[in-house]
C-alpha positions as CSV (number, residue, x, y, z in Angstrom):
1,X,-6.6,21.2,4.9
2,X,-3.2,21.9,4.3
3,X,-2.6,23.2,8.4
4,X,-4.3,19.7,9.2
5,X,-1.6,17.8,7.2
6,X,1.2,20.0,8.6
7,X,0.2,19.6,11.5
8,X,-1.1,16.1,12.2
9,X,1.8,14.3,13.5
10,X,2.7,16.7,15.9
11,X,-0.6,18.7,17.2
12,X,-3.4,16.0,16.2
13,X,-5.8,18.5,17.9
14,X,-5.0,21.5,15.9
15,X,-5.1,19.5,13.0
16,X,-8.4,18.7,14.1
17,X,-9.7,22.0,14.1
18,X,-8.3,23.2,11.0
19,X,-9.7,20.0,9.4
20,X,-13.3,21.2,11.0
21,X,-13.0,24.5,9.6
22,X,-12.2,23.2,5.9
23,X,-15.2,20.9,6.4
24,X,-17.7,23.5,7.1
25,X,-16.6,25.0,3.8
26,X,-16.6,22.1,1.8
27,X,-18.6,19.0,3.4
28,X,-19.3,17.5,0.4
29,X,-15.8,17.2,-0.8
30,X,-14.6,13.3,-0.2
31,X,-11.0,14.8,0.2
32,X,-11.9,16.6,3.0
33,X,-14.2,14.3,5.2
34,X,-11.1,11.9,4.9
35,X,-8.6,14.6,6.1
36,X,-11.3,15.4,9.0
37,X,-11.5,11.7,9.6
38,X,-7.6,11.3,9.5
39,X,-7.0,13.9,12.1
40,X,-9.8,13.3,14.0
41,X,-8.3,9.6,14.2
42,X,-5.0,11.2,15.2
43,X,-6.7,13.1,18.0
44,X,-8.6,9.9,19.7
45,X,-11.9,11.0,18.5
46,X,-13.0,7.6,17.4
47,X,-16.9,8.2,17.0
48,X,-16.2,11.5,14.6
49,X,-13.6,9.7,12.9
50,X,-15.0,6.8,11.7
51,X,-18.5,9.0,10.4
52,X,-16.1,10.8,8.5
53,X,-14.4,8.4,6.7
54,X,-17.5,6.5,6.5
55,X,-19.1,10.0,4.6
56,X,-15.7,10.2,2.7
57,X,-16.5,7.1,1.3
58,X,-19.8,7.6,0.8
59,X,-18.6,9.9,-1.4
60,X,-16.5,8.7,-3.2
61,X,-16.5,5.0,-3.2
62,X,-12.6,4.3,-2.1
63,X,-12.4,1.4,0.3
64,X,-8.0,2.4,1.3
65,X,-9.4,3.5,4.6
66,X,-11.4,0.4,5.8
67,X,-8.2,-0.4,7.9
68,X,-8.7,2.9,10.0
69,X,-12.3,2.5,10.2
70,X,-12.1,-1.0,11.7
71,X,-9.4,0.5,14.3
72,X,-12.1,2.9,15.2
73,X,-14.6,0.1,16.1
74,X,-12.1,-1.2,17.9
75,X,-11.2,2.1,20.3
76,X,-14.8,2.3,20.5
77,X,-15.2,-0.8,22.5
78,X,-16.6,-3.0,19.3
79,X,-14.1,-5.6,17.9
80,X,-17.0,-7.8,16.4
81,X,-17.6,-4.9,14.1
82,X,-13.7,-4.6,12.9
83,X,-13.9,-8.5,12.4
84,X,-16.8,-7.4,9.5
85,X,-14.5,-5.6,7.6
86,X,-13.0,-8.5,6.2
87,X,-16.0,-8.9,4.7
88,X,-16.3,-6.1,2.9
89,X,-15.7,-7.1,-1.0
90,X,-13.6,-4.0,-1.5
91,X,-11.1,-6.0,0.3
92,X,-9.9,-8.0,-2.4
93,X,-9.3,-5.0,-4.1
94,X,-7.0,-3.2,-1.4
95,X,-3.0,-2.9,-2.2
96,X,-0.8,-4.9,-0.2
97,X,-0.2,-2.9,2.5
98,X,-3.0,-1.5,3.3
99,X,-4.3,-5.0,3.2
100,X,-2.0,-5.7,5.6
101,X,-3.2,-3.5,7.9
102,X,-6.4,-4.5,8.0
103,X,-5.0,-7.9,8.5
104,X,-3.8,-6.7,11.6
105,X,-6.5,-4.7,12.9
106,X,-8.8,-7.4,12.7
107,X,-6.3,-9.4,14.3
108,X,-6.2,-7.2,17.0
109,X,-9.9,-7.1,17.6
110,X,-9.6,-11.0,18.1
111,X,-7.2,-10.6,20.5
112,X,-9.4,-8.2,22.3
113,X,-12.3,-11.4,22.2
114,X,-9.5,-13.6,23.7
115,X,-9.2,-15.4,20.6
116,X,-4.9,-15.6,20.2
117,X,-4.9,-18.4,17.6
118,X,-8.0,-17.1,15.0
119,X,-6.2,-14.0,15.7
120,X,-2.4,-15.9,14.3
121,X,-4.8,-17.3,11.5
122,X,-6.0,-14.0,10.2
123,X,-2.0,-12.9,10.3
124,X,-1.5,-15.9,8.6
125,X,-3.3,-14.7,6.0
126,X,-1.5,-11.9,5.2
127,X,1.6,-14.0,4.0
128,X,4.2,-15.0,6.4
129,X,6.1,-16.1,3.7
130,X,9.6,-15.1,4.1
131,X,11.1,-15.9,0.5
132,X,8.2,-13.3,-0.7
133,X,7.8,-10.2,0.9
134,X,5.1,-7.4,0.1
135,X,4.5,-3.9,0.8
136,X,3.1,-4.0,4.7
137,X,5.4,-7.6,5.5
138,X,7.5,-5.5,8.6
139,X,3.9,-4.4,10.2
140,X,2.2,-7.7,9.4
141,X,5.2,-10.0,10.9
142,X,6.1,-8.0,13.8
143,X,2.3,-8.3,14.8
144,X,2.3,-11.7,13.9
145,X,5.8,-12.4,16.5
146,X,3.6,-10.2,18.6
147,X,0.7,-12.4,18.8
148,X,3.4,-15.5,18.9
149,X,4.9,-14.0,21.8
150,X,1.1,-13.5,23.1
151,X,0.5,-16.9,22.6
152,X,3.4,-18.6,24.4
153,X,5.5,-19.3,21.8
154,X,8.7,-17.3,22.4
155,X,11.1,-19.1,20.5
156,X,8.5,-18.5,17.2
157,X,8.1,-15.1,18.0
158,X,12.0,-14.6,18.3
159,X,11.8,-15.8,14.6
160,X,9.7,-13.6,13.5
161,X,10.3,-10.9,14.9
162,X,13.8,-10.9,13.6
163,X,12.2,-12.0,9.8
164,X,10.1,-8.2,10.8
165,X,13.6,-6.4,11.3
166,X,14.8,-7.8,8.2
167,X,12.3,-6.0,5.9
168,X,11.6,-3.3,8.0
169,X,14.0,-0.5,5.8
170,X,12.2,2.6,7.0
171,X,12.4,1.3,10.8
172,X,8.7,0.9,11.5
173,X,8.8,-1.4,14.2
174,X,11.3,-1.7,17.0
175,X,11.6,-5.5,15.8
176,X,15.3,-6.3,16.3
177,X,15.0,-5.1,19.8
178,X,12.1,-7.3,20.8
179,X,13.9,-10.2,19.6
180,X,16.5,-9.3,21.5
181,X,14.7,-8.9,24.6
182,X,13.2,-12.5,24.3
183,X,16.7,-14.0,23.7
């Protein structure tokens, strides 16, 4: 598992195969079918991904990787399926940012229907409130100038994607240069 970590970022198919070999040793470890379900996720293996996050959980009962899972519905051609992990009633429970993230998955599935303003609402959602940032704000704004910028309304997206580069201190998102591209 450790090679897997090491190697994610970088090799997502090696870390695949390491994360194979430390599941055929220990399948029934919840820590492990996450790690396989991460790299697998990393490699573009969406089907192998989301059974092992879904066994991880299984496992183990955590809910921080509904985000990913939904993604995975979504690269496997099935957005109605990430819209149903709103539903899920671990959500309420979910940190900020990883709320966030779902947020924007499932907004991301609705733009895949063709549905750019549910798609804003469920951003909405998340807290476009500038005066009160969270953990997950620069992800959850930039995609929300995205879907602005989607929808037509450049001058809104401009906003927002500069209120994005504001908060964005690790340099996420390529936020200030979008807005500057729409000026």
């Amino acid at each position: 598992m450790v090679a897997a970590g090491q190697l994610i970022d970088d090799d997502p198919k090696r870390a695949l195969e390491h994360a194979r070999a430390a599941r055929g040793r220990g399948a029934r470890v919840a820590a492990v079918r996450e790690a396989t379900g991460l790299a697998a996720y990393h490699a573009g293996e969406w089907a192998e991904a989301l059974s092992e996050l879904r066994a991880a959980r299984r496992i183990s009962g955590d809910a921080s990787n509904i985000a990913v899972m939904a993604d995975c519905e979504r690269a496997l051609g099935r957005p109605e399926r990430a819209l149903k992990a709103l539903d899920d009633p671990a959500v309420g429970k979910l940190d900020p940012a990883t709320r966030a993230e779902l947020l924007i998955v499932v907004a991301g599935a609705r733009r895949d229907l063709g549905q750019i303003d549910a798609a804003l609402a469920v951003l909405e959602r998340g807290g476009v409130d500038t005066k009160h940032p969270r953990p997950g704000s620069a992800r959850l704004w930039y995609a929300y100038a995205d879907a602005l910028e989607a929808a037509g309304r450049t001058q809104d997206a401009i906003q927002w994607f500069g209120n994005a580069a504001t908060v964005d201190y690790e340099d996420d998102t390529d936020a200030a240069d979008r807005a500057a591209k729409l000026l």
